[in-house]
C-alpha positions as CSV (number, residue, x, y, z in Angstrom):
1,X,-58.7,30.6,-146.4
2,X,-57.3,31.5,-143.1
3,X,-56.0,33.3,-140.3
4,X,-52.8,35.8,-140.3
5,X,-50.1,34.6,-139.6
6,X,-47.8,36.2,-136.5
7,X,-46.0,38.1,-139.3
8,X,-48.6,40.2,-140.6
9,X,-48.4,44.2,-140.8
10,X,-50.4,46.0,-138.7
11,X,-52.2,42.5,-136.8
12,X,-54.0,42.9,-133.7
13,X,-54.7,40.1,-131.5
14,X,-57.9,40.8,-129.5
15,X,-58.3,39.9,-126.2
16,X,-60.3,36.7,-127.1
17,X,-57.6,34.9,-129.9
18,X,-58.9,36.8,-133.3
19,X,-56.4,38.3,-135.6
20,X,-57.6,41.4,-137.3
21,X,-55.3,43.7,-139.6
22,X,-55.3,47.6,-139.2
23,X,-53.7,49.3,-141.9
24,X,-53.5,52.8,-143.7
25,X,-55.0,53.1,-147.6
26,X,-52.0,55.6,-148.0
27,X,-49.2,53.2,-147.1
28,X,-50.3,51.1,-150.4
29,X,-51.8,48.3,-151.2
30,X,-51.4,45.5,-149.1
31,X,-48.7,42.4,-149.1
32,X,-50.4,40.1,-151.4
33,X,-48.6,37.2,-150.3
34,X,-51.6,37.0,-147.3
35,X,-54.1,39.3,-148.8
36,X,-57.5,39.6,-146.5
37,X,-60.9,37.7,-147.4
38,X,-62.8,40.9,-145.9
39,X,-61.7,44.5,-145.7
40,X,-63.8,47.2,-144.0
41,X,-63.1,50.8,-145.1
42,X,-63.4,53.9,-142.8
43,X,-63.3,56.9,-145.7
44,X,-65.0,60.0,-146.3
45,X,-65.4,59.1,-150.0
46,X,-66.2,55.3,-151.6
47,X,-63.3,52.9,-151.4
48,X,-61.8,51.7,-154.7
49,X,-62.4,48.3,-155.7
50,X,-60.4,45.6,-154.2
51,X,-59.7,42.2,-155.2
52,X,-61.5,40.6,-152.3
53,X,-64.9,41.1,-150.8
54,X,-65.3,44.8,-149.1
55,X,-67.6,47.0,-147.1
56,X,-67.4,50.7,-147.2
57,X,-68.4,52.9,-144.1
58,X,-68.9,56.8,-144.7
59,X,-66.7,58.2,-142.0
60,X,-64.8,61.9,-142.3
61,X,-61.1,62.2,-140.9
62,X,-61.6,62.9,-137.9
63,X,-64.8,62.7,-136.9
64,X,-67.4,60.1,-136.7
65,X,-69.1,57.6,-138.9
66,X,-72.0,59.3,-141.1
67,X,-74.3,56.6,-139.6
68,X,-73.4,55.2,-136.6
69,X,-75.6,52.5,-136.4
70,X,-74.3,51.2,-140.1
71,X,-71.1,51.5,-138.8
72,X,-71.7,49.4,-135.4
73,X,-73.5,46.7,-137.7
74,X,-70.3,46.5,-140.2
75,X,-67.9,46.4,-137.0
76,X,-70.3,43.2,-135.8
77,X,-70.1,41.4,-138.9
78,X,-66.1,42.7,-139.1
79,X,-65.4,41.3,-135.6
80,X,-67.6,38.0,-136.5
81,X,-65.9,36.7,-139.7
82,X,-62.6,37.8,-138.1
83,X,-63.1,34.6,-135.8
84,X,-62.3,32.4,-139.4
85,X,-61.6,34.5,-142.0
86,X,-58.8,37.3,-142.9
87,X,-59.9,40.8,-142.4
88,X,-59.0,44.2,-142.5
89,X,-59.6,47.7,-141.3
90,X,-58.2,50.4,-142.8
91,X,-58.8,54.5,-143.1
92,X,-56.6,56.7,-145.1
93,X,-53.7,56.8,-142.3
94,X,-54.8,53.9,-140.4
95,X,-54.9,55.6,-136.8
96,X,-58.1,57.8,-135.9
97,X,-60.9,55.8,-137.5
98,X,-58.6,52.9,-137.7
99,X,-58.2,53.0,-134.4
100,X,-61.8,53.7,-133.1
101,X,-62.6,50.7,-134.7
102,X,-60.4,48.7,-133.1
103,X,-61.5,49.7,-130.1
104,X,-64.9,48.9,-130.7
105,X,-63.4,45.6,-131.9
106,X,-62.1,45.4,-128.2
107,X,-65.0,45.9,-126.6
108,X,-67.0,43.3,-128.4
109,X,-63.6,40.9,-127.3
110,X,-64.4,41.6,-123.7
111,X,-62.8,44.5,-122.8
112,X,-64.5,47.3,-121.0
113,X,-65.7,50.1,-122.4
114,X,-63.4,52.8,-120.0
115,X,-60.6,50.7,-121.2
116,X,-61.2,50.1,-124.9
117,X,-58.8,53.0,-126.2
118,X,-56.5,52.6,-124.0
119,X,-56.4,48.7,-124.9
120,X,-56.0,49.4,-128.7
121,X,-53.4,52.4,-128.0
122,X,-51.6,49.4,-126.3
123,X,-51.6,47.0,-128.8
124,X,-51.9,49.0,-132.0
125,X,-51.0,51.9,-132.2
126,X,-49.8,54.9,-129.2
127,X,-51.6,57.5,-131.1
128,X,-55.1,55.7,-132.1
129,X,-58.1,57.0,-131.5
130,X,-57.2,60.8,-132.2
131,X,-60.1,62.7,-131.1
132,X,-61.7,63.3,-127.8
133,X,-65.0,62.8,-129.8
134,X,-63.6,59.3,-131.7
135,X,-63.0,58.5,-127.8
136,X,-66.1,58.8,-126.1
137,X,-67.5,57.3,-129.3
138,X,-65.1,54.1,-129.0
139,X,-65.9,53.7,-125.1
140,X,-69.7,54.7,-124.9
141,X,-71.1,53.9,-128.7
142,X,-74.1,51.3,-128.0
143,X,-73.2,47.6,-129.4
144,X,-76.3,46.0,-128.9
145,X,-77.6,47.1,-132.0
């Protein structure tokens, strides 16, 4: 289908050109007018279905994904299809989980580690990434799985 456009809610430009959407489940539903082709969901509990193709990760408020290694995987494949397709990341208020994501998204853009959460503080949200343990996660988790 497409990118998003410059207009969307929640975009996030990485550092090398892809356009990902972060968003919060709690806000809503999405626009539909520019609805994604992928969505990745960061919630304790299954995601309700959604009208276009989705990936759940297990992943408590506030802590860390159930399987780390699952998660890494769907962030690779997330960051991957973002490059031509729509996609979204979302967790029930779109900022811890959310936001560790992103960072992780950042990293695998080029950005260093150190500077990940920082990065996606920057350029998504000031309060992403709300943990100290969602940070070290974000900066140190190994992506070469």
């Amino acid at each position: 289908m497409g990118l998003w456009s410059d207009t969307a809610d929640g975009l996030v430009v990485l550092p090398d050109g892809r356009r990902v959407r972060g968003r919060g489940l709690h806000a809503g539903p999405p626009d539909l007018t520019e609805p994604p082709e992928l969505g990745l969901y960061l919630t304790a509990r299954p995601h309700v279905e959604v009208a276009w193709e989705s990936r759940w990760i297990s992943w408590p408020d506030f802590r860390l994904p159930r399987s780390p290694s699952d998660a890494v995987a769907a962030l690779r494949d997330t960051f991957e299809r973002s490059a031509s397709s729509r996609v979204e990341i979302a967790c029930d208020g779109g900022t811890g989980r959310t936001g560790t994501a992103m960072a992780i998204l950042a990293r695998l853009a080029g950005i260093p580690g150190d500077d990940a959460v920082a990065w996606v503080r920057a350029h998504y949200r000031e309060r992403a990434v709300e943990t100290p343990w969602q940070r070290r996660f974000a900066a140190g988790v190994d992506l070469s799985r």
